[in-house]
Chimera marker file (.cmm) of the C-alpha trace (Angstrom):
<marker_set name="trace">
<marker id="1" x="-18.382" y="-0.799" z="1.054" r="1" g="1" b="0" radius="0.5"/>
<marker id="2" x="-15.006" y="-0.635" z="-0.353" r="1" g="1" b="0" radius="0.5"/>
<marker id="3" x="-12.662" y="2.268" z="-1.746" r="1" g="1" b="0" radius="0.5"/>
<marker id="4" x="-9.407" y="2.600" z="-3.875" r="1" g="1" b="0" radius="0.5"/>
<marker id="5" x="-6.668" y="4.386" z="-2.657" r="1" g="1" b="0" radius="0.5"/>
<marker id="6" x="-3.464" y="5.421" z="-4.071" r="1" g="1" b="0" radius="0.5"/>
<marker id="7" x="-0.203" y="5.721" z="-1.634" r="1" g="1" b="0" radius="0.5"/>
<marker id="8" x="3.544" y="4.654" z="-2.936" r="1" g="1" b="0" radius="0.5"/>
<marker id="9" x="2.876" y="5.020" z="-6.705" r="1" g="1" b="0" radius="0.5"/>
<marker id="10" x="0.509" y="1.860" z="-6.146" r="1" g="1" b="0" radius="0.5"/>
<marker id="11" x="-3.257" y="1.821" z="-5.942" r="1" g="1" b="0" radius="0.5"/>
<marker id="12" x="-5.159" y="-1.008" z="-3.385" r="1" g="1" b="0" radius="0.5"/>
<marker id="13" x="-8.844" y="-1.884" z="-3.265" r="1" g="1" b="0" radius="0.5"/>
<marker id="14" x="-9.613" y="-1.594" z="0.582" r="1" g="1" b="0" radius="0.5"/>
<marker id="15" x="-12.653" y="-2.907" z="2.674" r="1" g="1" b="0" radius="0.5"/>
<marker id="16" x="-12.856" y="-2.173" z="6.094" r="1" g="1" b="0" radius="0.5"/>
<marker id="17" x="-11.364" y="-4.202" z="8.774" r="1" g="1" b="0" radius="0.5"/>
<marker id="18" x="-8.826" y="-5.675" z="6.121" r="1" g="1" b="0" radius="0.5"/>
<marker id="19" x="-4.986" y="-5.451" z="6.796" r="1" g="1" b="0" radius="0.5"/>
<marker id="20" x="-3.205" y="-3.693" z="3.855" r="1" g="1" b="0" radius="0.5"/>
<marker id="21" x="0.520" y="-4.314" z="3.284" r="1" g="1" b="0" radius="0.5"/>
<marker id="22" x="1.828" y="-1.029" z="1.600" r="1" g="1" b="0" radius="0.5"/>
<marker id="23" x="5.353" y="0.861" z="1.001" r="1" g="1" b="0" radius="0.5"/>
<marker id="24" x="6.951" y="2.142" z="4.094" r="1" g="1" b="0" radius="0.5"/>
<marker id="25" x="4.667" y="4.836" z="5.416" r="1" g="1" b="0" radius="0.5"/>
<marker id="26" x="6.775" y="6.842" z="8.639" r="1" g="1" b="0" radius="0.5"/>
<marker id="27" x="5.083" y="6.605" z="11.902" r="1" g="1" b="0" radius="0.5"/>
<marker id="28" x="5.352" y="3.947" z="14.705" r="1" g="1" b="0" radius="0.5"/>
<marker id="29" x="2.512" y="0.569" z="15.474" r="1" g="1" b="0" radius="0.5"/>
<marker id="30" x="-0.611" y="1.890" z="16.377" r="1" g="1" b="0" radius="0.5"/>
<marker id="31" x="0.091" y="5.295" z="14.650" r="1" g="1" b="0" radius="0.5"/>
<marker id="32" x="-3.379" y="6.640" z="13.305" r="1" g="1" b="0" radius="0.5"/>
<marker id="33" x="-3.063" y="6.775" z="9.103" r="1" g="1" b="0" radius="0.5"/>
<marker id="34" x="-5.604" y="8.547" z="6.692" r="1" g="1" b="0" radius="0.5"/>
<marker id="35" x="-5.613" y="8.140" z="3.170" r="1" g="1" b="0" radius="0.5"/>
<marker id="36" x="-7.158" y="11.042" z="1.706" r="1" g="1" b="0" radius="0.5"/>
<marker id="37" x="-6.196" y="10.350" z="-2.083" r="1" g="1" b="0" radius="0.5"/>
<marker id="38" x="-9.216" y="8.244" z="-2.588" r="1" g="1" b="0" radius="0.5"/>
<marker id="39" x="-9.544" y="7.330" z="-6.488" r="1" g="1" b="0" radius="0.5"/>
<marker id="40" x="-13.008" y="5.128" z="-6.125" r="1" g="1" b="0" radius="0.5"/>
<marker id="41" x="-15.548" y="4.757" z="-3.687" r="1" g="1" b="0" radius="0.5"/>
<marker id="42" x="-18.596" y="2.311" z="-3.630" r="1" g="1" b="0" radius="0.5"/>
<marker id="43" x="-21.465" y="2.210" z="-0.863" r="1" g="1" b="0" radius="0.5"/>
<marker id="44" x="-22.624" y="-1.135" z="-2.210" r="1" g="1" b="0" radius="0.5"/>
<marker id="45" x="-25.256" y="0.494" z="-4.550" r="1" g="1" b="0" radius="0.5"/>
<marker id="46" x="-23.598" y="3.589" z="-5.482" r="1" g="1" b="0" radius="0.5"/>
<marker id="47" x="-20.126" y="4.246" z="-7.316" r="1" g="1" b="0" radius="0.5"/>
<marker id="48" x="-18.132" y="7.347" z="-7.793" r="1" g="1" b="0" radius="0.5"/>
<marker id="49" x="-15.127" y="7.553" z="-9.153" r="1" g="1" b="0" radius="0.5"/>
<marker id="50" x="-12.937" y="10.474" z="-8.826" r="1" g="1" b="0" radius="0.5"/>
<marker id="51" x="-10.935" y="13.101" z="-11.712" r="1" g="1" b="0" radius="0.5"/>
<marker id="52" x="-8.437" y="12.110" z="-10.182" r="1" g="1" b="0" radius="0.5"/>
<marker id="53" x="-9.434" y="11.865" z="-7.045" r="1" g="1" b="0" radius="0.5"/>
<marker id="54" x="-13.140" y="11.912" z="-5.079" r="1" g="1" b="0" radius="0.5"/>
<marker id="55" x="-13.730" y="14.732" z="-2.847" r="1" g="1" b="0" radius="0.5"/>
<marker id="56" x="-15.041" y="14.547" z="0.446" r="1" g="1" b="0" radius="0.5"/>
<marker id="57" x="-14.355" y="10.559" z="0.728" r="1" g="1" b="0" radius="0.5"/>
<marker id="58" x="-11.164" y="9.582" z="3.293" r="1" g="1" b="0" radius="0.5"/>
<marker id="59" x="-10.239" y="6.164" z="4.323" r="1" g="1" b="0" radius="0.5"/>
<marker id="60" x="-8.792" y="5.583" z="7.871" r="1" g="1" b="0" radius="0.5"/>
<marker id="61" x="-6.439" y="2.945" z="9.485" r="1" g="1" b="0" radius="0.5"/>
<marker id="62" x="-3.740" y="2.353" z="12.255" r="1" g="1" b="0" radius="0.5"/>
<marker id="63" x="0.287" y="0.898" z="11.441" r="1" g="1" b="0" radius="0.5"/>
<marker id="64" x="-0.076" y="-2.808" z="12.927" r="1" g="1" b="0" radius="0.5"/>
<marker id="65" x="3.405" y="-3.628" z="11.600" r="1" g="1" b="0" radius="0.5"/>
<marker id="66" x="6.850" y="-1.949" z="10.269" r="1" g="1" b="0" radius="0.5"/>
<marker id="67" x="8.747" y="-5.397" z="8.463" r="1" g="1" b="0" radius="0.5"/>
<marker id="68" x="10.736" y="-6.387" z="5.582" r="1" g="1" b="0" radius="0.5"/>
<marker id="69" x="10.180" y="-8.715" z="2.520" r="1" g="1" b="0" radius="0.5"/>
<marker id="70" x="11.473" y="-11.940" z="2.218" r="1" g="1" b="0" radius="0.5"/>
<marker id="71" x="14.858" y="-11.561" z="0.019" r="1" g="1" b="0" radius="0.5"/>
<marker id="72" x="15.145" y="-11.150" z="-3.450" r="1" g="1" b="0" radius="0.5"/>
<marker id="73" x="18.557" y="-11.928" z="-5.449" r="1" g="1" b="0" radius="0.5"/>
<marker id="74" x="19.440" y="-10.144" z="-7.724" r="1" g="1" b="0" radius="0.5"/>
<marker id="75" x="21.984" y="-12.270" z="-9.992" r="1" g="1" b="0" radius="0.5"/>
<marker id="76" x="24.074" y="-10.623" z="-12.929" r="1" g="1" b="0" radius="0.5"/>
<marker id="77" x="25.810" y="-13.166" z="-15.224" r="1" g="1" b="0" radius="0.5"/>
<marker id="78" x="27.954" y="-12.717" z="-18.396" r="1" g="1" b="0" radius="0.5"/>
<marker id="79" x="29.361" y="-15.997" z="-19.986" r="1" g="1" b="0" radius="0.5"/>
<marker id="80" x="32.336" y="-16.613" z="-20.910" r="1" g="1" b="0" radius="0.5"/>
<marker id="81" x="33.264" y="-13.314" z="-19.506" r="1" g="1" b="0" radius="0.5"/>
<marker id="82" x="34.288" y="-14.398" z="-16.189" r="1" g="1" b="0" radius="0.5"/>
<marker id="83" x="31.380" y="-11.794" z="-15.293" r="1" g="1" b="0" radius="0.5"/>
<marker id="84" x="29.090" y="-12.287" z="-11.735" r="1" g="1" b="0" radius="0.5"/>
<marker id="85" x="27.465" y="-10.175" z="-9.479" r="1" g="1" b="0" radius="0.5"/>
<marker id="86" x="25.391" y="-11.329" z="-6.498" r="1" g="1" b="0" radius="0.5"/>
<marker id="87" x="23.170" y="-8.682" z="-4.668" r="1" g="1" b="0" radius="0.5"/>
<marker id="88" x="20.119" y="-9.310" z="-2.351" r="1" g="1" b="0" radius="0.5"/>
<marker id="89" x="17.408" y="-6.786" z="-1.718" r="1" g="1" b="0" radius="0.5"/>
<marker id="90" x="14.432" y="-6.844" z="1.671" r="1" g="1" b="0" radius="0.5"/>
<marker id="91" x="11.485" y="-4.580" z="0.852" r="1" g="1" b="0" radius="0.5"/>
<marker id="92" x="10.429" y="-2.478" z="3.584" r="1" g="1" b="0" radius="0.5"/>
<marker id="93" x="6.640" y="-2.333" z="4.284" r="1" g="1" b="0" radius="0.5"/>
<marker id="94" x="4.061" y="-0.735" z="6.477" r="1" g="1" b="0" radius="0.5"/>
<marker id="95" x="1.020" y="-2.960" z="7.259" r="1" g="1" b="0" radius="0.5"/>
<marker id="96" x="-1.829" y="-0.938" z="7.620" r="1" g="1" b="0" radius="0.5"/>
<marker id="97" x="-5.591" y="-1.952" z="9.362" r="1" g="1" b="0" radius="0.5"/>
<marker id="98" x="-8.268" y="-0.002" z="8.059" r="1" g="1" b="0" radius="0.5"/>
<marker id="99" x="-10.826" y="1.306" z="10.715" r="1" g="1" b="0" radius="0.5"/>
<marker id="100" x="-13.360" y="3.042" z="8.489" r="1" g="1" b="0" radius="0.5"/>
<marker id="101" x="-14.353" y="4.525" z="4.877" r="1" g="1" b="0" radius="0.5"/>
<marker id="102" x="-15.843" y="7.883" z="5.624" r="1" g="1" b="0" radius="0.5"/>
<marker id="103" x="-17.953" y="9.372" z="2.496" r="1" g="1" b="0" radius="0.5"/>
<link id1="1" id2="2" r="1" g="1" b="0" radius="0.2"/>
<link id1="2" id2="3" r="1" g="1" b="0" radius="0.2"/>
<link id1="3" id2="4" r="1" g="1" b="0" radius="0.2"/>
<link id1="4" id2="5" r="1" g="1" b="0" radius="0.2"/>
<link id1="5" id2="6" r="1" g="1" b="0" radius="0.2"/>
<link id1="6" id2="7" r="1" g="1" b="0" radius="0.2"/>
<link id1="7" id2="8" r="1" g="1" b="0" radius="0.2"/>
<link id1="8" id2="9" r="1" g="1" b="0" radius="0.2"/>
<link id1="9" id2="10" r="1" g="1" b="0" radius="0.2"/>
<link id1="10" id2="11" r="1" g="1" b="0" radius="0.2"/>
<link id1="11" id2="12" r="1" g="1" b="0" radius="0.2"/>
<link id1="12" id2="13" r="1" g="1" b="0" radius="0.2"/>
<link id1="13" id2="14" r="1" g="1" b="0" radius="0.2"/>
<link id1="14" id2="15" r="1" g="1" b="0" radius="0.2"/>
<link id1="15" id2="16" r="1" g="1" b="0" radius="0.2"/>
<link id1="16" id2="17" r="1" g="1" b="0" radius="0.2"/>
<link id1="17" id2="18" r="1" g="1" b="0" radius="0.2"/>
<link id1="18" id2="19" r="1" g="1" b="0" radius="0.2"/>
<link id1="19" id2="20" r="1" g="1" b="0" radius="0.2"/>
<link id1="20" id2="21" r="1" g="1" b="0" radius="0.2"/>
<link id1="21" id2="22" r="1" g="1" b="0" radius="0.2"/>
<link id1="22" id2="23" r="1" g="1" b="0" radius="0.2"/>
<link id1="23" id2="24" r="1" g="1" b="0" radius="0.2"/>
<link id1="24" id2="25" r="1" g="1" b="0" radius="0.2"/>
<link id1="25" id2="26" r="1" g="1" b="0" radius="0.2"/>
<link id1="26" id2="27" r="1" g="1" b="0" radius="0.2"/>
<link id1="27" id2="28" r="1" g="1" b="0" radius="0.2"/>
<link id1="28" id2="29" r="1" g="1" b="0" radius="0.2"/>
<link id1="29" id2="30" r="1" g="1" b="0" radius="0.2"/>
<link id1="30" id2="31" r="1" g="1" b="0" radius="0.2"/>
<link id1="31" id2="32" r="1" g="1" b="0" radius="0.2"/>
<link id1="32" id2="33" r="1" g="1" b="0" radius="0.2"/>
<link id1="33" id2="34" r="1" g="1" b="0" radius="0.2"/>
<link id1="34" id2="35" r="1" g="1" b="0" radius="0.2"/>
<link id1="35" id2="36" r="1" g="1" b="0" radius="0.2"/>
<link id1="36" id2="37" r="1" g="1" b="0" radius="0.2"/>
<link id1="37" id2="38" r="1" g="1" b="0" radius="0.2"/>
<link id1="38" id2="39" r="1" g="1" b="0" radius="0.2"/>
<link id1="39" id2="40" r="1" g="1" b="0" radius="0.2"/>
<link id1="40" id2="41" r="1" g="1" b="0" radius="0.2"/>
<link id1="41" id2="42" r="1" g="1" b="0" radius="0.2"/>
<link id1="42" id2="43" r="1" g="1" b="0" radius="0.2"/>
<link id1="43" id2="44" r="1" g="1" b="0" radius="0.2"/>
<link id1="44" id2="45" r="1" g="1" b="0" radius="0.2"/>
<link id1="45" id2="46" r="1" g="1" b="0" radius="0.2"/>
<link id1="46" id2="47" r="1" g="1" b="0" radius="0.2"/>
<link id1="47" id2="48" r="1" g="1" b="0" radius="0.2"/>
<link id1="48" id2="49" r="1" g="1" b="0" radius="0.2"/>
<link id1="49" id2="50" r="1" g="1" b="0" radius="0.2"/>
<link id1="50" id2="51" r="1" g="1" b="0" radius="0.2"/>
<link id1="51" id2="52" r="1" g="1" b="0" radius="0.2"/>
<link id1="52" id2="53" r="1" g="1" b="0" radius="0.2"/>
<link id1="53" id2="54" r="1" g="1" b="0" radius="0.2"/>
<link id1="54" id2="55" r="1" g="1" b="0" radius="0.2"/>
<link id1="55" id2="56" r="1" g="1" b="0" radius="0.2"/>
<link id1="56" id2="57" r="1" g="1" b="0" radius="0.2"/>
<link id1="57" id2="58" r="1" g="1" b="0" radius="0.2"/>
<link id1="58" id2="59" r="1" g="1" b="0" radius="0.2"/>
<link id1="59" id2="60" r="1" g="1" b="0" radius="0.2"/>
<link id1="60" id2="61" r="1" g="1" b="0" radius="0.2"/>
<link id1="61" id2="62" r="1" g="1" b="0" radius="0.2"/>
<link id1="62" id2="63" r="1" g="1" b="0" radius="0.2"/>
<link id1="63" id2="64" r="1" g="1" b="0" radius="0.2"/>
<link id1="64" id2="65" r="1" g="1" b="0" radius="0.2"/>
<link id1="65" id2="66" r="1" g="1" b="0" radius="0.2"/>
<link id1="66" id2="67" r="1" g="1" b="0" radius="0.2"/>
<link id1="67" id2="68" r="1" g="1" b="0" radius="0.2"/>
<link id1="68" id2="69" r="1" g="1" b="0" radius="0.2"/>
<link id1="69" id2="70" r="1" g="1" b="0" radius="0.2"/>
<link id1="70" id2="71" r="1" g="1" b="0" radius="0.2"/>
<link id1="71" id2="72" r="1" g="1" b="0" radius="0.2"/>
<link id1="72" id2="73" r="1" g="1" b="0" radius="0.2"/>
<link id1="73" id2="74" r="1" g="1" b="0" radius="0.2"/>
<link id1="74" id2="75" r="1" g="1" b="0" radius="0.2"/>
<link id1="75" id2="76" r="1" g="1" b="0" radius="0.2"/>
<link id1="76" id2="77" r="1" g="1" b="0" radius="0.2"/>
<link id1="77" id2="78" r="1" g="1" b="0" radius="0.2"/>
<link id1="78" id2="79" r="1" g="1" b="0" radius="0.2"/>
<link id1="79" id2="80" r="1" g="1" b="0" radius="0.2"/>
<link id1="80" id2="81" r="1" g="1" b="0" radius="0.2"/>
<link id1="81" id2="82" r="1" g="1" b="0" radius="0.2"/>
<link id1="82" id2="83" r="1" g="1" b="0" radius="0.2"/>
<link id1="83" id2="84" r="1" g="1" b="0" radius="0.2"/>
<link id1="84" id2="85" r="1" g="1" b="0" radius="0.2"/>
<link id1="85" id2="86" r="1" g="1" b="0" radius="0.2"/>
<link id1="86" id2="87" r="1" g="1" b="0" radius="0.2"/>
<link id1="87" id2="88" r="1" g="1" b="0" radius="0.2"/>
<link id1="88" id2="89" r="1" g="1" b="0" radius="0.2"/>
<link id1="89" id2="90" r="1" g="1" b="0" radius="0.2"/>
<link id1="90" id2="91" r="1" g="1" b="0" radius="0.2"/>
<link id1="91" id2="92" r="1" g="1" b="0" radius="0.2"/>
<link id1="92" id2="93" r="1" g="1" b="0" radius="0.2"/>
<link id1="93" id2="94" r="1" g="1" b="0" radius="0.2"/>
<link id1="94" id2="95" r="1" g="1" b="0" radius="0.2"/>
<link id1="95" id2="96" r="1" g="1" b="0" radius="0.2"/>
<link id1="96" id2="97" r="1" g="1" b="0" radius="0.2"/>
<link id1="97" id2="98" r="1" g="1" b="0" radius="0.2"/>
<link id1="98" id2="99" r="1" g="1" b="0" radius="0.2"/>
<link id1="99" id2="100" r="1" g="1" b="0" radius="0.2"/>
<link id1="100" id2="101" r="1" g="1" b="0" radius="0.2"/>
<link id1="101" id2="102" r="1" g="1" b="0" radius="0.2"/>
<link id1="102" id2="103" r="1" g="1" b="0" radius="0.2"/>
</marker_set>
């Protein structure tokens, strides 16, 4: 049994039991989470797949962790322009433990 769900303009392919890095959700560890924009659901025989989204079908999990990314640089260069700009960037995510696919 597996869904897709759509949270932080992405969309992940979830099974249950499986721990889900996403963007920052609020809430603190062991805060309950439901994802009720569901775009795909499949039973192991059966398959629906939402316009946009399937009704009646929600996916729940609990916040294990609130981290960061490792660091990204982000590196502007010109030549011959005497031209540089150095900036690093840490992601924030959310990672999420799904419980159970409810149809």
């Amino acid at each position: 049994m597996y869904a897709v769900v759509a949270t932080g303009g992405k969309q992940y392919k979830v099974k249950e039991g499986e721990v889900l890095q996403v963007e920052k959700l609020t809430g603190d560890v062991g805060a309950e989470i439901t994802f009720d924009k569901v775009l795909m659901f499949s039973d192991g025989e059966n398959v629906k797949i939402g316009q946009p989204v399937v009704e009646g079908v929600t996916v729940q999990g609990h916040i294990v962790d609130q981290g960061k990314h490792k660091k990204i640089l982000v590196f502007k260069y010109k030549k011959r322009k005497r031209y540089r700009r150095k900036k690093g960037h840490r992601q924030q995510f959310t990672a999420v433990k799904i419980d159970s696919i409810s149809a």
